[in-house]
C-alpha positions as a printed Julia matrix, in Angstrom:
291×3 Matrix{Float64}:
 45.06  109.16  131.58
 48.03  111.57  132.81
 50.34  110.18  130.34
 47.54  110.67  127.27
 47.16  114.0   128.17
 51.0   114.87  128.1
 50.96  112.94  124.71
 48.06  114.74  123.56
 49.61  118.3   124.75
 52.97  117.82  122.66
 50.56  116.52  119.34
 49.06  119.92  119.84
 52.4   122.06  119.96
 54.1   119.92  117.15
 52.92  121.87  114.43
 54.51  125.76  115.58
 57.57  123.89  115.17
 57.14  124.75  111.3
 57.97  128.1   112.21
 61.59  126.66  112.99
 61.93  126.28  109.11
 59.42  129.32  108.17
 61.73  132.21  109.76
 64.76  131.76  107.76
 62.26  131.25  104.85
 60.42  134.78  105.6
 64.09  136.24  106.19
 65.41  135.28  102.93
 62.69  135.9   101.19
 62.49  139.29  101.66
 66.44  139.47  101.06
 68.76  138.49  103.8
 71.45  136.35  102.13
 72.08  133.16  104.04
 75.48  134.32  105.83
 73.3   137.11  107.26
 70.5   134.72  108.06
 73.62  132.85  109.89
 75.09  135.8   111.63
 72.02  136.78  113.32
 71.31  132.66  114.76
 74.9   132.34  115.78
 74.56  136.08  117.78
 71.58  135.01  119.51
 72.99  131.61  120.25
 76.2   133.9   121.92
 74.63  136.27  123.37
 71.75  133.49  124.72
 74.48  131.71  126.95
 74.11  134.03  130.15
 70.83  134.01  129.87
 69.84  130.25  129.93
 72.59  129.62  132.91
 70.25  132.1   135.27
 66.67  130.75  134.06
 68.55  126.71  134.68
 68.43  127.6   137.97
 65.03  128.74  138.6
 62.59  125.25  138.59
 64.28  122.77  141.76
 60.86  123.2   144.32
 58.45  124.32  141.57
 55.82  122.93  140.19
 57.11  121.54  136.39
 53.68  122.13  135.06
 54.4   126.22  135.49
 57.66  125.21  133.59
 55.94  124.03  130.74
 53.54  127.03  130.64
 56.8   129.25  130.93
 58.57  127.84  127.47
 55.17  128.36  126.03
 54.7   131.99  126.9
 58.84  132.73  126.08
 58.12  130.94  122.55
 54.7   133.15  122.17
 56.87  135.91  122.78
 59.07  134.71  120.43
 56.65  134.46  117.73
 55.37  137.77  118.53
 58.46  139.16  117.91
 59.06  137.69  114.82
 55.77  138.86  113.51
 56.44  142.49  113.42
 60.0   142.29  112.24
 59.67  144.08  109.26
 61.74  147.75  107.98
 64.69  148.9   109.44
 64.39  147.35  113.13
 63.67  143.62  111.55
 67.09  142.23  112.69
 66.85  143.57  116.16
 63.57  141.93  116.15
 64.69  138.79  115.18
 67.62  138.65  117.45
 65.23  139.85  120.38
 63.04  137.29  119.02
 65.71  134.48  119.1
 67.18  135.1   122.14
 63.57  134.26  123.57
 63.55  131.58  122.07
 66.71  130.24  122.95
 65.67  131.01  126.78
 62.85  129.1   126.83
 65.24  125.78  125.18
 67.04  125.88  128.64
 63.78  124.87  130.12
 63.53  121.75  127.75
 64.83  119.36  130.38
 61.74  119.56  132.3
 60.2   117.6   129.33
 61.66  114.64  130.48
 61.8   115.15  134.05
 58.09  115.34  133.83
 57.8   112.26  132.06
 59.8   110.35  134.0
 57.21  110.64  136.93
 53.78  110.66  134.53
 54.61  107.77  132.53
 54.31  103.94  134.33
 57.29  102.76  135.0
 56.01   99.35  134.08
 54.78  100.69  130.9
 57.79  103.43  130.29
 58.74  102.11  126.99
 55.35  101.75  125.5
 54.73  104.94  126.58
 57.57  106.6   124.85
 57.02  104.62  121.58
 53.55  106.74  121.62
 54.78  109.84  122.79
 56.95  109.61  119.75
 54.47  108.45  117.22
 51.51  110.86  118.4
 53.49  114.52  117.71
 55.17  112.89  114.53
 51.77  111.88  112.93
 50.34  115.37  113.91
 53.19  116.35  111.63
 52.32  114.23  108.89
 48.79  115.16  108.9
 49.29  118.95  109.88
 52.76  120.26  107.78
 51.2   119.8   104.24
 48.32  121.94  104.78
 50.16  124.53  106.53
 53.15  124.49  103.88
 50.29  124.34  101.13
 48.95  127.53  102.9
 52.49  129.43  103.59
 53.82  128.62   99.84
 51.12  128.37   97.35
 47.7   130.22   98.96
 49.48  133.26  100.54
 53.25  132.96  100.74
 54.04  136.84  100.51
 56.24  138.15  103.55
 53.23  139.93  105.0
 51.29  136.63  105.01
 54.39  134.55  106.88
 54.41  137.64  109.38
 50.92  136.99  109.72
 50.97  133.42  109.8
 53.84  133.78  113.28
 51.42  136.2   115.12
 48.38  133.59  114.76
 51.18  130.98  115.96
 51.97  132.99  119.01
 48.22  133.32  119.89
 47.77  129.55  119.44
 50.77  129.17  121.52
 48.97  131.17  124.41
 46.58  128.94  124.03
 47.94  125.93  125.11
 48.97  127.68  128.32
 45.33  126.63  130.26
 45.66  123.4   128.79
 48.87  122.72  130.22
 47.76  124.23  133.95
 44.59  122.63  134.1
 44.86  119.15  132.02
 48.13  118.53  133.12
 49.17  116.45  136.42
 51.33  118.63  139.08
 54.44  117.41  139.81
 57.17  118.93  141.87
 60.74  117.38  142.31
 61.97  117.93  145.96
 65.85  118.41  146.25
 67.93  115.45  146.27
 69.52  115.45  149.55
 70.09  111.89  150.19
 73.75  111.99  149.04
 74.73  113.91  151.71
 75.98  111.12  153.63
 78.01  109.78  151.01
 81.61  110.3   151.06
 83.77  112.1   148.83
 85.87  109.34  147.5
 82.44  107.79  146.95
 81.0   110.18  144.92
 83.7   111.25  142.82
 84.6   107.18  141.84
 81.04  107.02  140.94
 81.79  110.3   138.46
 84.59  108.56  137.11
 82.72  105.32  136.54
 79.87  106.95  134.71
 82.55  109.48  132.85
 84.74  106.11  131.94
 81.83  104.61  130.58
 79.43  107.45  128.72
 82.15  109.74  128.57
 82.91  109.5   124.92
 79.09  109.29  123.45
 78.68  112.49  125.86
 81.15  114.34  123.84
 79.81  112.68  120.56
 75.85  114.04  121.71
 77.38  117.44  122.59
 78.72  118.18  119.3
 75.69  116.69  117.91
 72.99  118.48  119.28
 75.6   121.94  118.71
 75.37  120.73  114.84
 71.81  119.96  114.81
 70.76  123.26  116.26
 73.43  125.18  114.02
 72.45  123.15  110.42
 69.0   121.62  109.48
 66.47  124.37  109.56
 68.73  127.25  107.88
 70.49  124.7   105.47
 67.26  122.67  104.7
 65.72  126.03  103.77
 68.19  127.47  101.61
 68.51  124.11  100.0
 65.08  124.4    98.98
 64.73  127.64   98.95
 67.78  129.12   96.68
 68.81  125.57   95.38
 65.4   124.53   94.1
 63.82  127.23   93.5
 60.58  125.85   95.98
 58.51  127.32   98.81
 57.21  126.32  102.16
 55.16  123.64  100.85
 58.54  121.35   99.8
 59.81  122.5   103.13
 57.01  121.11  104.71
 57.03  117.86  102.59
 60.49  117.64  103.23
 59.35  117.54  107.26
 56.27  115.7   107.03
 58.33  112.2   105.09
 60.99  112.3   107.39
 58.19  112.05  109.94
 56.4   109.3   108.09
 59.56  107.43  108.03
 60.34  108.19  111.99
 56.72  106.68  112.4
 57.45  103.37  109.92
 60.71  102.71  112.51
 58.55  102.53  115.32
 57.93   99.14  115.15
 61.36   98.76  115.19
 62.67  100.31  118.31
 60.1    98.39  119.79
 61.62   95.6   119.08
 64.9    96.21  120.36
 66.03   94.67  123.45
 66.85   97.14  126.45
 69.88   95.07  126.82
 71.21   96.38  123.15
 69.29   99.99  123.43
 72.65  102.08  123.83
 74.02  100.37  120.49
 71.01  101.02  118.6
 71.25  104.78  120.2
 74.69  104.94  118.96
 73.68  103.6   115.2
 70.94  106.27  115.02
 73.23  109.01  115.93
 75.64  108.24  113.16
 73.0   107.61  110.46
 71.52  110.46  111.46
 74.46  112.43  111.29
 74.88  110.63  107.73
 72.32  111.91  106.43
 73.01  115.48  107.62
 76.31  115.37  105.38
């Protein structure tokens, strides 16, 4: 029942991630070229650094539930924010806007701390293959209507400002959901290394360095790409390339869902024995398909 719930809570966030691809759609459309669009996402990623090192520090003894709640109040904020960047302040607004947003990503490791203890350990596997499948088919279903409402029903810049304010709200909303529906779970510091000797610890560094070392660089620059590329370059793709609107941006999202959902079965099939190969495959084809 725990682990349904914390299923069931990240099926109801998945779709305000369309406002990933629906900023840099509002931005451009009302006339920020796509270099400016750039400069403002790389100056909040900067300027974001300091702040994420201070808020890392804040969850060891605390309960991860009010973690959760916290990325969904920064990300409200964040919405917020975007809605009322309009006129001559709009870029401040954004930047203030993105800088919240980044904040609250520093908080993202709780996700899987917090599964880690909800989710049987007998069962850990299965339980993943649904926490995947449950938030990617509430983008399937969800994405279309919302691109058909953002690009054909009401896609002028007043609507999309419109459109983030409602998202913030329904953000807010999953706050009490998350406090009350959610299991509490605290991590206690880790102090039974203490005993362990240097040498000890610092062969078992090398040891994991030696062998995850290089996939650990390769995930690094990864993740830095994938946060950098798809939503801006999807958009402008779409956007400036072929002459569409958030409804192909949200088709775009909503099949590479459907097909993340078909490869299910799949993964499931793949022996735990071979998982870090089939990690490493999916990276590169991935990152194939990003070029």
């Amino acid at each position: 029942m725990e682990a349904r719930r914390y299923i069931l809570y990240h099926a109801l966030a998945s779709p305000v991630l369309i406002t990933w691809y629906a900023l840099p759609f509002y931005l451009m459309k009302v006339g920020y070229g796509v270099l400016e669009v750039g400069a403002l996402f790389t100056a909040a990623d900067l300027l974001s650094v300091p702040i994420t090192v201070l808020l890392g520090r804040g969850f060891r003894r605390v309960d991860l539930r009010l973690g959760l709640a916290a990325i969904d109040l920064m990300e409200a904020v964040s919405l917020a924010l975007f809605s009322m960047a309009y006129g001559p302040l709009a870029p401040l607004l954004v930047l203030a806007g993105q800088l919240v947003d980044e904040a609250s990503s520093v908080l993202y490791f709780l996700y899987p701390a917090y599964e880690r203890i909800v989710y049987p350990e007998e069962r850990f596997k299965e339980a993943m293959l649904w926490h995947m499948a449950v938030p990617e088919l509430s983008v399937v279903l969800t994405y279309p209507a919302l691109g058909y409402v953002l690009g054909r029903i009401c896609g002028a810049p007043s609507c999309l400002r419109q459109a983030f304010a409602a998202f913030a709200v329904y953000q807010l909303l999953l706050i009490p959901y998350t406090l009350l529906a959610l299991r509490p779970v605290v991590i206690e510091g880790e102090r039974g290394d203490q005993g362990q000797g240097e040498g000890k610890r610092e062969g078992g560094r090398r040891e994991l360095w030696r062998r995850y070392g290089v996939y650990v660089v390769a995930d690094v620059l990864f993740v830095l790409g994938w946060s950098l590329a798809p939503s801006l370059a999807m958009v402008y793709l779409v956007m400036e390339r072929f002459g569409g609107d958030m409804l192909h941006v949200a088709l775009v999202e909503a099949s590479i869902s459907l097909a993340s959902l078909a490869s299910l079965p799949l993964a499931d099939r793949i022996p735990s024995r071979s998982s870090f190969r089939a990690l490493q495959g999916a990276t590169l084809v991935t990152t194939a398909g990003l070029l």
